[in-house]
N, C-alpha and C positions, 0 to 999 in steps of 0.2 A: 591543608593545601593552600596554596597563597591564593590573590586574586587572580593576576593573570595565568598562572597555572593551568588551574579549574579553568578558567576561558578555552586556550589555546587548548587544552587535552578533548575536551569536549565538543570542541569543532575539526579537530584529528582524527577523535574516532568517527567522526558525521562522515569525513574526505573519503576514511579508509572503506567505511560499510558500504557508501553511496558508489565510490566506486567498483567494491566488492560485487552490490549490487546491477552497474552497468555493464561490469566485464561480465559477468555470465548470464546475464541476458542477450548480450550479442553472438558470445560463444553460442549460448545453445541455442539460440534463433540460425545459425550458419550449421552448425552439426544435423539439426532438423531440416533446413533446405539440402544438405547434403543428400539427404536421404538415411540419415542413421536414428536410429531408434533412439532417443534420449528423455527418461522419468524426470522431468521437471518438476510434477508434481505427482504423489503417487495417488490421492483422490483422482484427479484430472484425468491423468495416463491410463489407471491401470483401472478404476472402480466405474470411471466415466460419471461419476457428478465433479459439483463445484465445492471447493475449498473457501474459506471466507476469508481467503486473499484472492482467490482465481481472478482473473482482471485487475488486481492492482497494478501489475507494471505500464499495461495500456492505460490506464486511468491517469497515470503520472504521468508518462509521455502522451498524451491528450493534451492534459495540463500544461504540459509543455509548449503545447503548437497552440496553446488559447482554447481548444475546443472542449466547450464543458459539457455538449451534447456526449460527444464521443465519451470523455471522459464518465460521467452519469453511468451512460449505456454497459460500459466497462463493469465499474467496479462504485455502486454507489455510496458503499460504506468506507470509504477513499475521502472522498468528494466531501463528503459530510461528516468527517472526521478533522480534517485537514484546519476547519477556521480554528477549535480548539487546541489541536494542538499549536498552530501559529501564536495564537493570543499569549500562551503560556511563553512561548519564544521569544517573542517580543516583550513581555513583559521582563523574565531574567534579562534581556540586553539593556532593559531601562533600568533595575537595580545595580545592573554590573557599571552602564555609563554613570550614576550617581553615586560610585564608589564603593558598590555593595561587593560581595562575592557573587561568582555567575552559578548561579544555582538553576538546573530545568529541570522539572517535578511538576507534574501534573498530577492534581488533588487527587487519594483515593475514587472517591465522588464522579470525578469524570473517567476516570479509570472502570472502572465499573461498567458504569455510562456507555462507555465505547466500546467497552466487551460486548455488552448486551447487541448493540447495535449490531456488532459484527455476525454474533451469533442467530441474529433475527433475521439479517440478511443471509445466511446462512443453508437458512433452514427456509423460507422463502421461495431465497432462489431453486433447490432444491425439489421442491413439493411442486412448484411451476413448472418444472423440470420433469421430471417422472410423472405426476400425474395427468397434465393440461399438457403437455408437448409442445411449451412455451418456453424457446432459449434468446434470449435481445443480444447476445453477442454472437449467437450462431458455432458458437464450439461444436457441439455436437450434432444439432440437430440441424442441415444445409437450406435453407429458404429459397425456393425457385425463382 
């Protein structure tokens, strides 16, 4: 695949997912104020814990509005995920500007890395969850 190829494909599929991604956030944030039942997610929905995305969409829109409290409180494996994958981003844009091909690949090593993470958060938030009756974004459990 040439160079600008690889560029321009790979910031196309980013346009199509990201929007993929905001259209049905909006849709089913509007289908749920309607009043209609919608499985966003079937942990969340139907089992009543957390998935180790649960609060990622508010965690990026946080990140949006600058608020990295709100963000955090969301979804911390987001938050903390986010500089490595940037680093890796920024770097392909520096081999692609020095006439490299645009290559984004993040190491095994941090791939890993980030699973774990996700899965520690996971399983965390979960156990705080069920057993202590401790929820920080308040999905389930309503704070007086």
């Amino acid at each position: 695949m040439s160079r600008r190829r690889s560029f321009w494909t790979f910031h196309l599929i980013a346009l199509v997912l990201a929007g993929g991604w905001i259209g049905c956030f909006f849709l089913f944030s509007r289908l749920r104020d309607a009043g209609y039942f919608v499985v966003t997610c079937p942990l969340h929905d139907l089992l009543k814990i957390y998935c180790p995305l649960c609060g990622g969409s508010r965690a990026i829109l946080s990140l949006f509005r600058f608020d990295l409290a709100s963000a955090f409180r969301a979804n911390p494996a987001v938050l903390l995920s986010l500089p490595v994958i940037l680093f890796y981003y920024v770097r392909a844009l520096v081999v692609f500007a020095r006439g490299g091909a645009f290559s984004f690949r993040i190491p095994r090593k941090w791939t890993v890395a980030l699973l774990c993470l996700f899965a520690a958060f996971f399983v965390l938030r979960n156990v705080l969850l069920i057993f202590f009756g401790i929820d920080p974004t308040g999905d389930f459990i309503r704070s007086a």
